[in-house]
N, C-alpha and C positions, 0 to 999 in steps of 0.2 A: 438242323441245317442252318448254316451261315447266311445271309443275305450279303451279295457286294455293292448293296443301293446304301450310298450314304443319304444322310438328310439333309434335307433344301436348307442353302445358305441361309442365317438370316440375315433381314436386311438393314443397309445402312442406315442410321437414323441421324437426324442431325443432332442431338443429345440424348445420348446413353442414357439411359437408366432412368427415366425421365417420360412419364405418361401422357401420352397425345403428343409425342415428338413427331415432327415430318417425319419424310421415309426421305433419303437424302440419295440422290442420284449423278453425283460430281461425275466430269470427263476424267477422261486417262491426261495424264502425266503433260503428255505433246502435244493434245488441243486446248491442257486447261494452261499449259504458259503461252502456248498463242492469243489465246481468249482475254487472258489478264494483259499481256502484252499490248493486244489491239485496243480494249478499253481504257486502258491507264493510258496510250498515247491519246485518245479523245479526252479524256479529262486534263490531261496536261496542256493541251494544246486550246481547250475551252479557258482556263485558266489563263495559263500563260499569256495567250495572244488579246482575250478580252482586257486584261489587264496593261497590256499595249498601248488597246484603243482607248479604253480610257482615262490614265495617262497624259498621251500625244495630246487628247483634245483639251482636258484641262490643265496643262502645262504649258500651250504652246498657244499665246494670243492671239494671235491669225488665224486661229480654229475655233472662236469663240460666236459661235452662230447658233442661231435656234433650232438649224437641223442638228449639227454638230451635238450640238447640247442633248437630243432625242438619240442622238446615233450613241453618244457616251452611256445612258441612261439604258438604251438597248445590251448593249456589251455588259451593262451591271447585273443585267438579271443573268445574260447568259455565260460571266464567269460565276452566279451564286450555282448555276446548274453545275458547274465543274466542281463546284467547292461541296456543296450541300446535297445534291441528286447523287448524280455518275460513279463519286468512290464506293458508296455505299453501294446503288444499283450493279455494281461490275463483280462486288463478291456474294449478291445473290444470282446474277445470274450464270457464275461460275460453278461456285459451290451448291448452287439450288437451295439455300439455307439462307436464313434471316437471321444475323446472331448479336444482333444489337436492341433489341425488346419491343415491346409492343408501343409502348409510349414514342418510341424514337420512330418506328413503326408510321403511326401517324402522321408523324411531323417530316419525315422523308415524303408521305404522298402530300401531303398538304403544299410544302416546297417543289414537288414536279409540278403538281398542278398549276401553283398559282405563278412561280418563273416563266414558265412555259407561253401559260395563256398571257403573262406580263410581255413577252417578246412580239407577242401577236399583235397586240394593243398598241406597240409600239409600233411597230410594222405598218397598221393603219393610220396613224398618226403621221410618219413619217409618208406616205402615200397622199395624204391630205396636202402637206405641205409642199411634196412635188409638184402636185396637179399646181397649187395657184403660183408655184416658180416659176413653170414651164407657160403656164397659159398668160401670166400676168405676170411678167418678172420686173418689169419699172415699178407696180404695185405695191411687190408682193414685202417688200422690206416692211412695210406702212401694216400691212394685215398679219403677216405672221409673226410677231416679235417673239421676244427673247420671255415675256411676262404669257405669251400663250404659249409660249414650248413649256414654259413651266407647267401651266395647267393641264397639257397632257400627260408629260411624266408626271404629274400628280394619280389624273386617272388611271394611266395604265399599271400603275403599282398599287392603288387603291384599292378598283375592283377586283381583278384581279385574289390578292391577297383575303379580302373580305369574303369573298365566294367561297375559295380552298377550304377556308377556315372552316364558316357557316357549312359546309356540306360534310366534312370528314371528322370535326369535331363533336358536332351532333349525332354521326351517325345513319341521317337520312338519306341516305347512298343504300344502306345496306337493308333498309324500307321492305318487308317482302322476303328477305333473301336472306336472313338469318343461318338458316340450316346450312347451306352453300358455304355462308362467308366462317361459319365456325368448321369447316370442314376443307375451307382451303389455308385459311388462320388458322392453323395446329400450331402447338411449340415447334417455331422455325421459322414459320412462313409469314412473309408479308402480302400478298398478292390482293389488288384491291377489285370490289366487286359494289358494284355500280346497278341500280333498279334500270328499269327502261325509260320512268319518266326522266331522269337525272340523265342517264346518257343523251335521250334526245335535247335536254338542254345543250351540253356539252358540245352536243352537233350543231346546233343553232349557235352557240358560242365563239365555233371554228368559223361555220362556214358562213356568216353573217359578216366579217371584219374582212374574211377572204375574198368576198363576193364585191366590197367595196376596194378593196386593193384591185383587185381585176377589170373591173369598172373604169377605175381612176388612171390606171398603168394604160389602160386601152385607149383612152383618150388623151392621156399624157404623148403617146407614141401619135398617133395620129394629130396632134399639133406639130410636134417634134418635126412632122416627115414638111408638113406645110413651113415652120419654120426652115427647114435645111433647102429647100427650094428659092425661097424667098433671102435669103443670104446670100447663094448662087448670084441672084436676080443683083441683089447691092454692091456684091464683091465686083461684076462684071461694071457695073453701072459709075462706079466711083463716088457713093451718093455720098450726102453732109456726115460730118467727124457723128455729129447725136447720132445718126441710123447705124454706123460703126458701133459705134457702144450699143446699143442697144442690141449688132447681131453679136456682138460679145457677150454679153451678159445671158443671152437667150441659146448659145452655145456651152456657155458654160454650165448653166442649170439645164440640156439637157444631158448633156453627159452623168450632171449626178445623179439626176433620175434614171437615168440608164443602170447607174452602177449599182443602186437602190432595190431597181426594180428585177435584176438578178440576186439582192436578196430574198426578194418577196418571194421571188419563182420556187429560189433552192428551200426557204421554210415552207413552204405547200406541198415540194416534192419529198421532204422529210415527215411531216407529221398528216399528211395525208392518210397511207396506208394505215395507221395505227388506228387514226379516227374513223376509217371507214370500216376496220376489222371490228373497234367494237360498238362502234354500231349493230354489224350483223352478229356482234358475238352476242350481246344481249337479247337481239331479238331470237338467235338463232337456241340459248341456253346454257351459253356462257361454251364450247365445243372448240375453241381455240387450246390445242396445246403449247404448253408452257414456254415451249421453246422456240412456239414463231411469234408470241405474246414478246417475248424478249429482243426477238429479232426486231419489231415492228417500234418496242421500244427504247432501244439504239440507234434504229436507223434514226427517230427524231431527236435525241441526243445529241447526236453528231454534228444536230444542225447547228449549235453553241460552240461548234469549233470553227465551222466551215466560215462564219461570217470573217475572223478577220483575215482568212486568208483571200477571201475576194476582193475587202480592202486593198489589202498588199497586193493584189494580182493587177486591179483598175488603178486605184491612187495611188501616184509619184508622191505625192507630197508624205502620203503615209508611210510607206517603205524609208523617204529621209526621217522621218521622225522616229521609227523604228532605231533607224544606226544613231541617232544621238542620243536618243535614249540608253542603246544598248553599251556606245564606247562609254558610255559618262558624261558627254558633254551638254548634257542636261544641269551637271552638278554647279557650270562656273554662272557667275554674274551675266545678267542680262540673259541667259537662255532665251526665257521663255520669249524674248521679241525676235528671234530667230525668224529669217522671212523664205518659210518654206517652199515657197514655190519662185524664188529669184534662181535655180539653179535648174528650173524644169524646163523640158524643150516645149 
């Protein structure tokens, strides 16, 4: 007697023939060119537009300031995440396969980590420097100079980098969890696996810089509001040309804080979930599948594209720096003394 049971397919492996391969579980055809589609514009747009900002601000002399200099320094790490994370992260999370080796393996987490937490660094820095704009802005020239922006984009690429390195190099991540991480690392995969003491660093890492961004932004806005009152109060009053400048100047630095502190919002609201997932992933036994581990980590991705588009959405002066850049007229004499805001309302 015949049987008409065929046998079970076998399955995809991400390298034939080839011992301890993943088992390889690609989408169909018209999710996976949407997938790559939607990833490759984040990375293009991480690129492209970080590459903008930084640019505009070291080209253009009347952009030469200590936040400016933090804000370009920012955009560095977040087009290394377009250039050095993203391409690579979009055809594993596509293909489900790792096909660039173990060694490169490393040095892709080591670069998510330590750009990443390099943005954050920045982020609080830049938060530092609001607060004593908005609250001390006659000041604040005198306390934040151009010699202390430096010393924070020193730190914030520093540690950062130093950390990545120290925790994925050595290995002490995977402290404990050997069996796991040799059994999520098969030929293929990359997927990184983190003990709990190390995670809860990680959480204290996040939410320590976060907790002073929120702090600083909450008291920046509630200066802000007493400042806009008190301009009201001068604008009606007609008082001396110095109170004039001074509500100018204390207008103008809260606007950036303002524009600032919807960056701080949109990286919390990006790398939040991922940080709180694994948290519970760890504690809970690592029970996170693949594909919202992925999700969680694009949604903080993305965050490396979104910044310069809130640039361009708030600042006038960057969107004109943007079109001289992009006609060329960056290329003739005297550019860079261009005075970007003679043309803004």
């Amino acid at each position: 007697m015949s049987s008409n049971s065929s046998p079970p397919a076998a399955p995809l492996l991400c390298y034939d023939n080839v011992n301890g391969s993943c088992v390889k579980t690609p989408y169909s055809p018209g999710p996976r060119l949407l997938l790559y589609a939607l990833f490759g514009l984040g990375a293009l747009l991480a690129v492209l537009g970080n590459l903008l900002v930084v640019t505009a601000i070291l080209h253009f002399r009347q952009l030469h300031s200590p936040t400016n200099f933090l804000v370009a320094s920012l955009a560095c790490a977040d087009f290394l995440v377009g250039v050095t994370v993203m391409p690579f992260s979009m055809v594993r999370s596509v293909e489900s396969c790792w096909y660039f080796g173990r060694s490169f393996c490393t040095f892709h987490t080591c670069c998510d980590v330590a750009f990443c937490y390099s943005s954050l660094f920045h982020l609080c820095f830049i938060s530092i420097d609001r607060y004593i704009a908005v609250t001390d802005p006659l000041a604040y020239p005198a306390k934040f100079t151009v010699a202390v922006s430096g010393i924070c984009i020193g730190l914030s690429w520093a540690l950062p980098l130093v950390y990545s390195g120290a925790v994925f190099y050595t290995g002490v991540n995977e402290d404990g969890l050997e069996d796991l991480a040799s059994a999520l690392n098969c030929v293929g995969g990359c997927r990184v696996v983190v003990n709990q003491n190390w995670v809860l660093i990680d959480f204290l890492m996040f939410s320590t810089p976060t907790s002073v961004m929120v702090i600083l932004y909450g008291n920046v806005f509630l200066v802000a509001r007493k400042q806009a009152r008190r301009i009201e109060n001068i604008s009606r009053k007609a008082e001396l040309s110095s109170e004039s400048y001074k509500s100018r100047v204390a207008k103008r630095e809260r606007k950036a804080a303002k524009t600032l502190g919807i960056t701080v919002v949109a990286f919390m609201i990006s790398w939040l979930p991922y940080m709180i997932d694994s948290l519970f992933d760890s504690l809970g036994g690592f029970i996170t599948p693949s594909y919202l581990y992925e999700i969680f980590s694009w949604f903080g991705y993305y965050n490396s594209a979104l910044n310069p588009l809130i640039y361009a959405l708030f600042y006038p002066w960057f969107r004109r720096a943007i079109k001289l850049i992009v006609t060329g007229q960056v290329l003739k004499d005297s550019s860079s003394n261009i005075n970007l805001f003679s043309k803004l309302a």
